[in-house]
C-alpha positions in Angstrom: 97.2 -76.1 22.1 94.6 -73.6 20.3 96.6 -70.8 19.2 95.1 -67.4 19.1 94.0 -65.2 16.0 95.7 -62.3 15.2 93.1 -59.4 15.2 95.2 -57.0 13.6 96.6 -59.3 10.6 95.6 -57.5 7.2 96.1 -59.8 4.1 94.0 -61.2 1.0 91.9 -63.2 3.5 90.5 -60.7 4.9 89.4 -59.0 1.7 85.8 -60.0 1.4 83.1 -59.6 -1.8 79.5 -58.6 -0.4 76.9 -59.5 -3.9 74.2 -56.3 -4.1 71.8 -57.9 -1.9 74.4 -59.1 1.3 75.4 -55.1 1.1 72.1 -53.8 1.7 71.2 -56.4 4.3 74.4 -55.9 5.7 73.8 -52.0 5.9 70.4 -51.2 5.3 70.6 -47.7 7.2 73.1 -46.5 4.2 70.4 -47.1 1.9 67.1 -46.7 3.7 68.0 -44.5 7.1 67.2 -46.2 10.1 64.7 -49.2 10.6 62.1 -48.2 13.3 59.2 -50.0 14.3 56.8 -47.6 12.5 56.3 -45.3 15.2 58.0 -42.6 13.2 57.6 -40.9 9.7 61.1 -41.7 8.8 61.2 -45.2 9.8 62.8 -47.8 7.0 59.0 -49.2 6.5 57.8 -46.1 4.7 60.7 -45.1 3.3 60.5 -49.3 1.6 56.9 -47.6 0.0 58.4 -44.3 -0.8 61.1 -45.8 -3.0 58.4 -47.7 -5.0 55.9 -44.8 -5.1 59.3 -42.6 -6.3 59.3 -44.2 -9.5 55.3 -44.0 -10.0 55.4 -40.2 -9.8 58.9 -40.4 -12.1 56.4 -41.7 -14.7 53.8 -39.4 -13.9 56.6 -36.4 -14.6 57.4 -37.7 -17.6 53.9 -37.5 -18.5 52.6 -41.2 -18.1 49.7 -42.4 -16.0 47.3 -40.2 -13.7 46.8 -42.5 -11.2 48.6 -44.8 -8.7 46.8 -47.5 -6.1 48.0 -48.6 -2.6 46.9 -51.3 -0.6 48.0 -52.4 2.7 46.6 -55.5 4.1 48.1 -56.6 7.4 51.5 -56.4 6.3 51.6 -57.1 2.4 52.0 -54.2 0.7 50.6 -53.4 -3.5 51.9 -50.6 -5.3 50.4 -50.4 -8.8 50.7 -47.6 -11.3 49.8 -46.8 -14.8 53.1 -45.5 -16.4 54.8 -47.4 -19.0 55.7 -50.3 -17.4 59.4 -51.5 -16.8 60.6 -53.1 -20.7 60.0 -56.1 -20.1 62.9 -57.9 -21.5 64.9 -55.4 -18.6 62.3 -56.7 -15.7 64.9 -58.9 -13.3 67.7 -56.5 -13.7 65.9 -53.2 -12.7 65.0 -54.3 -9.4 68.0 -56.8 -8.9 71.0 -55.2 -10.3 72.6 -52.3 -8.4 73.2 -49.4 -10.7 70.9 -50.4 -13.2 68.0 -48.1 -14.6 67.0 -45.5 -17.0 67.6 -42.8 -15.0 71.1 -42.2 -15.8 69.9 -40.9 -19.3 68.9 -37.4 -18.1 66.9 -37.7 -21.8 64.4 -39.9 -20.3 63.9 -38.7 -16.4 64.9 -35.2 -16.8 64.2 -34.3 -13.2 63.9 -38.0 -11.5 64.1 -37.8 -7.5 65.3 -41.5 -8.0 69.0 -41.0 -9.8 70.9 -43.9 -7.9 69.3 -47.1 -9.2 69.3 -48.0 -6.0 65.7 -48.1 -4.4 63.5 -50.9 -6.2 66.6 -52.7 -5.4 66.9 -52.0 -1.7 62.8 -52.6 -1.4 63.9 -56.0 -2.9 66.9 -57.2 -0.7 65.1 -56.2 2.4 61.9 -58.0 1.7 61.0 -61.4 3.0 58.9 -61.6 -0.5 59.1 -59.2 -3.4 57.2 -59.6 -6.9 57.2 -57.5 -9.6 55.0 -57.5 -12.8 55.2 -55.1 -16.1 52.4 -54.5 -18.3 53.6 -53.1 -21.4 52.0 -53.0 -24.8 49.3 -55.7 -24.7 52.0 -57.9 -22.8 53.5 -59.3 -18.6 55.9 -60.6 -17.4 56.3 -60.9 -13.3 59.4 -62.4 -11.5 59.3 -63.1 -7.6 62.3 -63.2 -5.4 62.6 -63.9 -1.3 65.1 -61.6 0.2 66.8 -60.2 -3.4 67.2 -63.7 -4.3 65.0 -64.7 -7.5 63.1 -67.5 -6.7 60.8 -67.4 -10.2 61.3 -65.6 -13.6 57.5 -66.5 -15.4 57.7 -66.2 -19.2 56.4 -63.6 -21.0 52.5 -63.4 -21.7 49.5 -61.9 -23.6 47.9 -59.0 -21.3 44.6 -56.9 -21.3 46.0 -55.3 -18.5 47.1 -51.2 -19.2 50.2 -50.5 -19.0 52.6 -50.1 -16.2 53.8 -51.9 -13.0 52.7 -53.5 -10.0 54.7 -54.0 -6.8 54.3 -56.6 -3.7 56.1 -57.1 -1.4 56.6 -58.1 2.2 59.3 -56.4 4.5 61.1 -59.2 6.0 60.6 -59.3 10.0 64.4 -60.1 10.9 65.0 -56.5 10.0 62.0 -55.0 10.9 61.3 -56.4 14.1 57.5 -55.9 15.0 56.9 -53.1 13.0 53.5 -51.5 12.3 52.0 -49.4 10.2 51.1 -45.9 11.2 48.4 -44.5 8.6 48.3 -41.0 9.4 52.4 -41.0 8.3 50.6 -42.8 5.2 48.3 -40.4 4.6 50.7 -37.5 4.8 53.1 -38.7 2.3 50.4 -39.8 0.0 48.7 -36.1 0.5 52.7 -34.5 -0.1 52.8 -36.7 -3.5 49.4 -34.9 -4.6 50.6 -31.4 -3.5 53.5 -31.2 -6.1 51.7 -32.9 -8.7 48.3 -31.3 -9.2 45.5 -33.6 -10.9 47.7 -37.0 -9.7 44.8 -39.3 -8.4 46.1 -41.4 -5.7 44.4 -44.6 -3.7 45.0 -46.0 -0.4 42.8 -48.4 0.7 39.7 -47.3 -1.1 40.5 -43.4 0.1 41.6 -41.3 -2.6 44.1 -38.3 -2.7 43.7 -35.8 -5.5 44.5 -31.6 -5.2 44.2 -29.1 -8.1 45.9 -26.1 -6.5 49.2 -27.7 -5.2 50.9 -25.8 -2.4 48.0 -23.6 -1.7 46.6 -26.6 -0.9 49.2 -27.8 1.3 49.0 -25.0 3.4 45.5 -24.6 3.9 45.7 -28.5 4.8 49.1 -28.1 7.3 46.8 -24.9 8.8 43.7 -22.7 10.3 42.5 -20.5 7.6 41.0 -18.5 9.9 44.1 -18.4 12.1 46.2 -16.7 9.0 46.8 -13.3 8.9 46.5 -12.6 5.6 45.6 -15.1 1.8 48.2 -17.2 1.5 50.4 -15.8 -1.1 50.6 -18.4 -3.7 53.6 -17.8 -6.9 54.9 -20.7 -9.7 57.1 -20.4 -12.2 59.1 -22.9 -14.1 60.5 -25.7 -11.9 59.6 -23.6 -8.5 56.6 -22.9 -6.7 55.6 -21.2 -3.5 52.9 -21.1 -0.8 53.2 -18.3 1.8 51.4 -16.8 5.1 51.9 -16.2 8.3 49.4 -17.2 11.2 49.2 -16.9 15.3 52.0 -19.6 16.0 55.5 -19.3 17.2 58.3 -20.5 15.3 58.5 -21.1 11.4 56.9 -23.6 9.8 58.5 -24.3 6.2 58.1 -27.4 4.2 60.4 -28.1 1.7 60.7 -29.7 -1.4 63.5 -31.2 -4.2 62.3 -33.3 -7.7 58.9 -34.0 -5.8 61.1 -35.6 -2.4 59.9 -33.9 0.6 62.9 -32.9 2.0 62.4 -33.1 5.9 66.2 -32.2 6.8 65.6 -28.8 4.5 68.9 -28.1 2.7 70.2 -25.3 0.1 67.0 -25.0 -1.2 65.2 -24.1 1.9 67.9 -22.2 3.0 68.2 -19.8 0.3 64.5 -19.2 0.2 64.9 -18.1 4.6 67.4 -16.0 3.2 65.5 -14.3 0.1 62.3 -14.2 1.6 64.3 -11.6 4.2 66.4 -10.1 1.7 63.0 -9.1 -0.6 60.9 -8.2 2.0 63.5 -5.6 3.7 64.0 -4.2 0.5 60.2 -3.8 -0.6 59.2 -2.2 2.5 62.7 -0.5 2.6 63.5 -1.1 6.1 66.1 -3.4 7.8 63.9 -5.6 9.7 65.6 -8.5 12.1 65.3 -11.4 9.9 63.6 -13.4 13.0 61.0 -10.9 13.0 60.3 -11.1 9.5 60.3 -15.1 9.5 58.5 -16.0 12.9 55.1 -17.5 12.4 55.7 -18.1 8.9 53.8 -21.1 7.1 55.3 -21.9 4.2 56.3 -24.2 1.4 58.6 -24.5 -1.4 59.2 -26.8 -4.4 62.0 -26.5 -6.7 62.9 -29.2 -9.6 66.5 -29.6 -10.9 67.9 -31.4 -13.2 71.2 -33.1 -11.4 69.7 -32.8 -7.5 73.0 -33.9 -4.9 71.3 -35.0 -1.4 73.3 -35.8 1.8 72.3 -39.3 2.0 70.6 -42.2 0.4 67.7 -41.1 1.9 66.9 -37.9 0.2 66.0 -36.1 3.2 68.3 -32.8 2.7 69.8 -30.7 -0.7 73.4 -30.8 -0.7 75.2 -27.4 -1.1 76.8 -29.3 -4.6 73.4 -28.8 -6.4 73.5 -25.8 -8.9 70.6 -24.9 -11.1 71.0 -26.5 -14.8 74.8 -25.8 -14.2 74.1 -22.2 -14.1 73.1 -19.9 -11.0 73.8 -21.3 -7.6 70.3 -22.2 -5.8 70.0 -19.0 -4.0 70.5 -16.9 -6.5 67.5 -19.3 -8.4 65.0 -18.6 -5.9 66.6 -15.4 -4.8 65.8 -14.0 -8.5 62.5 -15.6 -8.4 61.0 -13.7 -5.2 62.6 -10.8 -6.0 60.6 -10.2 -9.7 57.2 -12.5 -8.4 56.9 -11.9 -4.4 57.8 -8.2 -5.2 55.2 -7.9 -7.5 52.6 -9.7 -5.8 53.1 -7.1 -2.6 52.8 -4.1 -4.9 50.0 -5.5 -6.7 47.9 -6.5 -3.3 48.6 -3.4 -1.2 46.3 -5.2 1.6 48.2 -8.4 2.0 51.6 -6.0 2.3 49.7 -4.1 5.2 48.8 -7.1 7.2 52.3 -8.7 6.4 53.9 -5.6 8.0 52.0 -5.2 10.9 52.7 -9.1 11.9 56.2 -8.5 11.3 56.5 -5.4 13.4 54.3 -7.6 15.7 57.2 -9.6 15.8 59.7 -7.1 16.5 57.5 -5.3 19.6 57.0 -8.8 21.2 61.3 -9.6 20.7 61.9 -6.3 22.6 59.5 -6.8 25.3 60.5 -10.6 26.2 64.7 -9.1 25.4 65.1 -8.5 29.0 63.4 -11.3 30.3 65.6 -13.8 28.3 68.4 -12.4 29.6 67.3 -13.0 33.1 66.1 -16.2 32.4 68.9 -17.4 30.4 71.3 -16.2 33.6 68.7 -18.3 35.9 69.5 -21.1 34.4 73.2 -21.3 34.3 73.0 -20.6 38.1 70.4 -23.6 38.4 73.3 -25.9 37.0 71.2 -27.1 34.6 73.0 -30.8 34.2 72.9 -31.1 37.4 69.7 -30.3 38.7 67.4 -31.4 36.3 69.0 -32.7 33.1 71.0 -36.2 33.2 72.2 -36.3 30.0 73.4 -38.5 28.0 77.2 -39.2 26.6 76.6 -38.3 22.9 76.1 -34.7 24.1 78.2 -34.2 26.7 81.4 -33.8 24.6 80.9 -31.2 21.7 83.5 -32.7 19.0 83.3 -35.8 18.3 86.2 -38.2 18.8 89.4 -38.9 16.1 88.5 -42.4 15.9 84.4 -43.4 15.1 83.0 -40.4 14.2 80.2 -41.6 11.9 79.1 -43.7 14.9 79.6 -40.9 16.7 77.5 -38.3 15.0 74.8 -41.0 14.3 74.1 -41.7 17.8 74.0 -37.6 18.1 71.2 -37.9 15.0 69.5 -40.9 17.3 69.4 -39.3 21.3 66.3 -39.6 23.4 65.0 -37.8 26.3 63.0 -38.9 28.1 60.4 -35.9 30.2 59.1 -37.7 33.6 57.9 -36.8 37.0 58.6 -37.7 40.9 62.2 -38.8 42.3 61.0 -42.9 41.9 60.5 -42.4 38.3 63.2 -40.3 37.1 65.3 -42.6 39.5 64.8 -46.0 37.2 64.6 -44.4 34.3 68.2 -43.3 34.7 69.9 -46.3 36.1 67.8 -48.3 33.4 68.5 -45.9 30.3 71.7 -46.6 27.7 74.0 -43.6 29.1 75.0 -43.2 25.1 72.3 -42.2 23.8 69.3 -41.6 26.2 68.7 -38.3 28.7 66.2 -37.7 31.4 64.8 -34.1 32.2 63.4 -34.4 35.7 60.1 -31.9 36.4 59.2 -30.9 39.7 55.3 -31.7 40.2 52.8 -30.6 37.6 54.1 -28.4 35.0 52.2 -25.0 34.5 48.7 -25.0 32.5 50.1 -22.9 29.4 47.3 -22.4 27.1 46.5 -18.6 26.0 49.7 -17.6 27.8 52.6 -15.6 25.6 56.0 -17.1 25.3 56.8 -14.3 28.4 55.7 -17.2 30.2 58.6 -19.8 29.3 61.3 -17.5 30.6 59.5 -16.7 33.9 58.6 -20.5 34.2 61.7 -22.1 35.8 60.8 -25.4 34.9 59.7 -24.2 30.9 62.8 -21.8 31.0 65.0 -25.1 31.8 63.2 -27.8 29.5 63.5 -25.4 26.4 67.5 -24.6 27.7 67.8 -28.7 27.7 66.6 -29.2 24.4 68.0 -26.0 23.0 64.7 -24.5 20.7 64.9 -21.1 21.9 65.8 -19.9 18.1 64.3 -23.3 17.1 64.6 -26.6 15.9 67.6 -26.4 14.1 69.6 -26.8 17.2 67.6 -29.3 18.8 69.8 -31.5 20.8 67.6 -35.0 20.7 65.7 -36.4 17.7 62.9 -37.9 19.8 61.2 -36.4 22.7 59.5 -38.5 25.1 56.5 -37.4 28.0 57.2 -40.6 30.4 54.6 -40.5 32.9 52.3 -43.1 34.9 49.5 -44.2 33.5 47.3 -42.4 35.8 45.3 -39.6 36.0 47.7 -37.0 37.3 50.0 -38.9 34.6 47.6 -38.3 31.9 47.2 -34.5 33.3 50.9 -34.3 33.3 51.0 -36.0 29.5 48.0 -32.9 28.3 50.1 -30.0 29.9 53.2 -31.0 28.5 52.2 -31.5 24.9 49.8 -28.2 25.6 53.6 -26.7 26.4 55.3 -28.0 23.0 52.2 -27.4 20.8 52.0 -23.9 22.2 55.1 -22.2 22.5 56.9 -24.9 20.2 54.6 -26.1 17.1 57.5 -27.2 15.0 58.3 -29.8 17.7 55.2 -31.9 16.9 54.3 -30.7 13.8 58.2 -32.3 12.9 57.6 -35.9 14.5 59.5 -35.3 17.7 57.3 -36.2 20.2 55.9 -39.0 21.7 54.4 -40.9 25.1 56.2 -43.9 26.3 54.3 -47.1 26.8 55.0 -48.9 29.4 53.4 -52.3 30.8 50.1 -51.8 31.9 50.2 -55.5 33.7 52.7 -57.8 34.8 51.4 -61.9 34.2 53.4 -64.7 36.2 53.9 -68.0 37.0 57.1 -69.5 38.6 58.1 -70.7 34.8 57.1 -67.3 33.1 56.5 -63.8 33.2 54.8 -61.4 30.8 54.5 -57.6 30.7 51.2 -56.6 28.8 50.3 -53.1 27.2 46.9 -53.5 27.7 43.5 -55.4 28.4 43.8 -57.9 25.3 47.4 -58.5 26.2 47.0 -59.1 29.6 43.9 -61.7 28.6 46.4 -63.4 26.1 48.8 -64.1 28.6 46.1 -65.5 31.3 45.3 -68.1 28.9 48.8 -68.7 27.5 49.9 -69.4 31.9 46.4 -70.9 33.1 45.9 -72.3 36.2 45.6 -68.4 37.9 48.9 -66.5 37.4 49.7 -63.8 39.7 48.4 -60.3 37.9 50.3 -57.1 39.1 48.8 -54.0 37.8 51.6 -51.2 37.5 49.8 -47.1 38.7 53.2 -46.0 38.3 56.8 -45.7 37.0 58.0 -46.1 40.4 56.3 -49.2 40.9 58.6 -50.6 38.1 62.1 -51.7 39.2 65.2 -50.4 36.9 65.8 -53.9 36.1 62.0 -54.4 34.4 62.2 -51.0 33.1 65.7 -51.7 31.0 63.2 -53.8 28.9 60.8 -51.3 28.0 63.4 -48.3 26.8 65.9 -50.6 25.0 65.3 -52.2 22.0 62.1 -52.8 22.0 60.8 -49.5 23.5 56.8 -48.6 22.3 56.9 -45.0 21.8 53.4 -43.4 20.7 54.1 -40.7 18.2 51.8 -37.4 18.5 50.1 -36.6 15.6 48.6 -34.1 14.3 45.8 -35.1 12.0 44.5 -33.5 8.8 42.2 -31.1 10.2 43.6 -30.9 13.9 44.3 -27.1 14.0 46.4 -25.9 17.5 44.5 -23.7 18.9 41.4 -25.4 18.6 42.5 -28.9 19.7 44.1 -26.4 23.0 41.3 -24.6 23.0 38.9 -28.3 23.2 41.2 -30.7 25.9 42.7 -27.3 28.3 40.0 -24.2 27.8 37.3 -23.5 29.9 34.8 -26.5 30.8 32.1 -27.3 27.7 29.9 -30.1 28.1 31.2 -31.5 24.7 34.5 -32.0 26.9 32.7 -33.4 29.8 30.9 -35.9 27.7 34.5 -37.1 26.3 35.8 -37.2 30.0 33.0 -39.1 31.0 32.7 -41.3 28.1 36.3 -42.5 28.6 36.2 -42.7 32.5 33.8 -45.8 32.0 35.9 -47.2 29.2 38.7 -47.1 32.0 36.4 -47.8 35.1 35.4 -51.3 33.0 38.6 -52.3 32.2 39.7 -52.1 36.4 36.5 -53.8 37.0 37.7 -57.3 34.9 41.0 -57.8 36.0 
C-alpha cells in the first residue's frame, strides 16, 4: 500500500543547495525582470544585452575605449568593446562566479551602474551558448560555456588584437520562448547610452550612434523643435546634468537617469527634481503656482551619478529612497541645490525663455480652471454609469486594494503584470472575457467607433462618455503614475472599421495621453488571420506566408477559414491567442515620428500624400484576398 507524503514535513531533506547557475535559471525574473517575447522594451532579451553593454560603458567611465560594436544576426548576439579587457588569469570567474568582480573596489568603478557582480553572470546561465574572450596587453584568452556550464577554457595566446572584450552569446529558447528582436527598442537604448556619454561611438549593425551635446540632444531627438515653446534649457555640473522645455503636449514627459542606467520606473532622483523644478520656479517668479501647472507639458531629462546607487530591484529600473549623495546631502537636497544656483540663474540671465516659460505655465493654470467644472461633472457621470459594470470587466488583481496576508509578492507582481484588453461589439468583448485569465487580464468594452480626437482639447475627454470612462478605467487623469495595467491592448478585427477603430484609439492615447505610448504601454493584439485544417491538424496563421506554410505542411487541400472578425473566433480558439503565447504589436514611436505631425498625416484633412498610402496598401491587401 503506497503511503502518502507528508506536504507539511520540514527536516534536513528538504533543505536544498541551488549552484549560481540552477538559481538564476530557477528565478530568472529576480535577476533580469520578466522574460517577454521581445515585444516590449523591458523584456529579459534586452535587458541580456544591457547587462553586457553595462560593463562597456563602466570602461568607458573609467576612461577606457571610445567605441563599442553590436551585431545581431538572427539570434546570435556580439558585444565587443575596447576597454581593458577582463585580466585574463580572472576570465572564467567574472562571468561564472556570483559575486565576483572589480566593482566592489569603489577605487576602480567609482560610479559603476553594475555593483552586484551579478549580470555577465546571469547573461551566462540563461544562454543556450555564451563565449567570452579578453584581449589584454598583446595577449587572449576565450572560454565557452552552454547554459553557465563551461564547456571549454582555451589557453592563453599571443594577440594583435587591442585590448578589451568580446561577448557571444545565444539566449537559450527554453526560457525565451519565440522571442524576437524589436530594433527600434535597440536603437533607443543604444541612442540613451550615447546621450549620457557624449563622444561614445557606438555600432549596431553597421549604423552608428555618436552625440556631442548629451541631453540636449536627447530632447531634441524624444521631440518637435518646432513644437517647444521656448530653447531647451540645457545645465551640467558635476555628476548631474539637465535638459529642460516645455512643448504643446499633455502630461510630463521626464526621462530619467542613475550611473548611466536609464531608470524607466523614475525613483528619488526623478522625484526630487518634480519637486525642485516647482520649488525654484515658484520662488523665481515669486508666485505660488499649482505645481501641475508648472510641470504639465514638460520634456525633460535628468542624469545624476553617485557613488553607492541602491535600486529597487535587480533590474535597475528605479532609485531607492536609501541612496544619499557621497554620504552627505539627501538626493533632493543634491539636485534641489543644483536648480536653485544654475536654473535660477539661467532664468535671470535669459529674460525671454522666463517670459515664454510663464506664459505656458499660466496657460496651464487658465486651461485647469476652465476644464475644473467639467471634471467634476464628468467624474460624477461616471460613478453613476457603474463603471465595472457597464463597461470595465476587470480583472482579480485589481479588484481588491490590499493585497492578501499570505502571497503578496505574487500578488503585487501580477498587479505590475495586468492587461486590458480595449475591443469593440458585444461578440468580441463576449470571447475575450470568457477566454481571458480572470487574474490578470481586463476588458474595457466601447460602444461603436470612438470619437475622431485630433485638434480637440482635453475638454473633450470629460464630455466624451466613452473617453471620460476609458481614462477613469485606467486611472491617467493625473497621469501615469497610477496607471492601473502595465500593457494596454486595442483588440479589434482585422478589418477596415477595425483598422479605423485601431487609428482613433491610438489618435486618443497619443493625443490627450502621450506618456502612454511614449512609455511602452500600448499595443494591437494579433490575432489569426487564417485558420488551416485537416481532420489530423489544425493551424492558426498570422498572415499570408503562414498560412502558405501550413498548406504545404497539410497538402492534399485543407479547409482555409479566413477570420473578418473577433466574433468569428470561438472563446475556446481565442484562449490560445491571449495566453501564453499572446502576439502583441508594441506602438512605437520612431526617432523622428513627432505627435502632431504623424496625427496631423493618418487623421487631418485629406492630402494626396495620404491617399497615395491608402491606395498603395489597399492593393497590398486586395492581392493578398485574391490568393487564398
Amino acid at each position: 500500500m503506497a503511503v502518502e507524503k507528508n506536504l507539511s514535513e520540514y527536516n534536513e531533506a528538504s533543505i536544498r543547495s541551488l549552484d549560481w547557475k540552477e538559481h538564476i535559471r530557477l528565478r530568472p525574473g529576480m535577476y533580469i525582470g520578466k522574460l517577454g517575447d521581445g515585444s516590449a522594451p523591458d523584456d529579459g532579451i534586452y535587458v541580456l544585452i544591457k547587462e553586457v553593454i553595462d560593463n562597456c560603458i563602466d570602461e568607458h567611465t573609467m576612461g577606457f575605449g571610445k567605441q563599442v560594436e553590436l551585431t545581431i544576426e538572427n539570434k546570435t548576439v556580439t558585444i565587443r568593446d575596447y576597454g581593458r579587457g577582463i585580466p585574463l588569469g580572472k576570465l572564467v570567474d567574472v562571468v561564472s562566479k556570483i559575486n565576483t568582480g572589480a566593482k566592489y573596489d569603489s577605487k576602480a568603478f567609482q560610479k559603476s551602474v553594475g555593483l552586484n557582480g551579478v549580470g555577465t553572470k546571469a547573461v551566462n546561465a540563461l544562454s543556450q551558448y555564451f563565449k567570452v574572450t579578453a584581449y589584454r596587453d598583446g595577449k587572449e584568452k576565450t572560454a565557452e560555456f552552454e547554459k553557465g556550464e563551461l564547456i571549454k577554457e582555451h589557453k592563453e595566446t599571443k594577440s594583435t588584437e587591442p585590448n578589451g572584450t568580446e561577448v557571444i552569446f545565444i539566449p537559450d529558447e527554453t526560457v525565451f520562448r519565440n522571442f524576437h528582436y524589436i530594433h527600434e527598442y535597440l536603437d533607443n537604448q543604444l541612442w540613451n547610452y550615447c546621450y549620457l556619454n557624449a563622444g561614445l561611438a557606438m555600432h549596431f549593425n553597421g549604423k552608428k550612434y555618436v552625440s556631442k551635446n548629451g541631453l540636449l540632444d536627447l530632447l531634441l531627438r524624444k521631440t518637435n523643435p518646432d513644437e517647444l515653446r521656448y530653447p531647451i534649457i540645457h545645465l551640467q555640473g558635476e555628476d548631474i546634468e539637465l535638459a529642460i522645455s516645455h512643448n504643446n503636449d499633455y502630461g510630463e514627459d521626464i526621462f530619467s537617469f542613475v550611473n548611466g542606467q536609464f531608470t524607466t520606473q523614475g525613483g528619488t532622483h526623478q522625484q526630487a527634481f518634480r519637486e525642485s523644478y516647482v520649488k525654484v520656479i515658484r520662488d523665481f517668479y515669486k508666485k505660488d503656482y499649482e505645481a501641475s501647472d508648472i510641470r504639465t507639458s514638460i520634456v525633460a531629462a535628468v542624469s545624476v551619478r553617485v557613488q553607492e546607487p541602491v535600486f529597487e530591484s535587480q533590474t535597475k529600473t528605479k532609485l531607492g529612497s536609501q541612496t544619499v549623495y557621497e554620504g552627505g546631502p539627501s538626493m533632493k537636497k543634491f539636485i534641489e541645490e543644483f536648480l536653485s544656483k544654475e536654473l535660477d540663474n539661467y532664468l535671470h540671465r535669459n529674460p525671454t525663455v522666463a517670459e515664454s516659460l510663464r506664459k505656458r505655465i499660466e496657460q496651464n493654470e487658465r486651461e485647469r480652471k476652465e476644464l475644473a467644472g467639467i471634471k467634476k461633472l464628468a467624474n460624477e457621470r461616471a460613478k453613476k454609469a457603474n463603471l465595472h459594470n457597464k463597461k470595465l470587466r476587470d480583472c482579480r488583481a485589481h479588484l481588491n486594494d490590499e493585497p492578501p496576508a499570505k502571497n503578496k509578492e505574487e500578488f503585487i507582481a501580477q498587479q505590475n503584470n495586468t492587461t486590458i484588453f480595449i475591443t469593440e461589439g458585444d461578440s468580441a468583448s463576449g470571447s475575450i472575457t470568457k477566454s481571458r485569465n480572470v487574474d490578470t487580464q481586463a476588458v474595457f468594452s466601447l460602444r461603436g467607433k470612438p470619437l475622431n480626437s485630433f485638434g480637440l482639447t482635453k475638454k473633450v475627454v470629460y464630455e466624451n462618455e466613452e473617453f471620460n470612462l476609458l481614462q477613469h478605467a485606467l486611472n491617467i487623469e493625473e497621469g501615469l503614475d497610477g496607471l492601473r495595467y502595465n500593457n494596454v491592448v486595442i483588440a479589434t478585427d482585422a478589418d477596415v472599421d477595425g483598422m479605423h477603430i485601431r487609428l482613433l484609439m491610438m489618435t486618443f492615447f497619443l493625443q490627450f495621453f502621450p506618456d502612454l505610448v511614449k512609455r511602452g504601454h500600448v499595443y494591437i493584439l494579433e490575432t489569426p488571420l487564417f485558420r488551416v485544417r485537416n481532420k489530423q491538424e489544425t493551424i492558426y496563421c498570422f498572415d499570408d506566408e503562414e498560412r502558405q506554410a501550413a498548406v504545404n505542411k497539410l497538402g492534399s487541400k485543407p479547409e482555409i477559414t479566413r477570420f473578418k472578425g473577433l466574433g468569428e473566433i470561438s472563446p475556446e480558439e481565442f484562449g490560445r491567442f491571449i495566453g501564453p503565447q499572446i502576439r502583441l504589436q508594441p506602438v512605437i514611436l520612431e526617432q523622428g515620428d513627432h505627435i502632431q505631425n504623424l496625427l496631423e498625416y493618418y487623421m487631418g484633412k485629406n492630402t494626396m500624400d495620404r491617399q497615395e498610402f491608402i491606395i498603395n496598401n489597399l492593393k497590398i491587401e486586395l492581392d493578398l484576398v485574391h490568393n487564398i
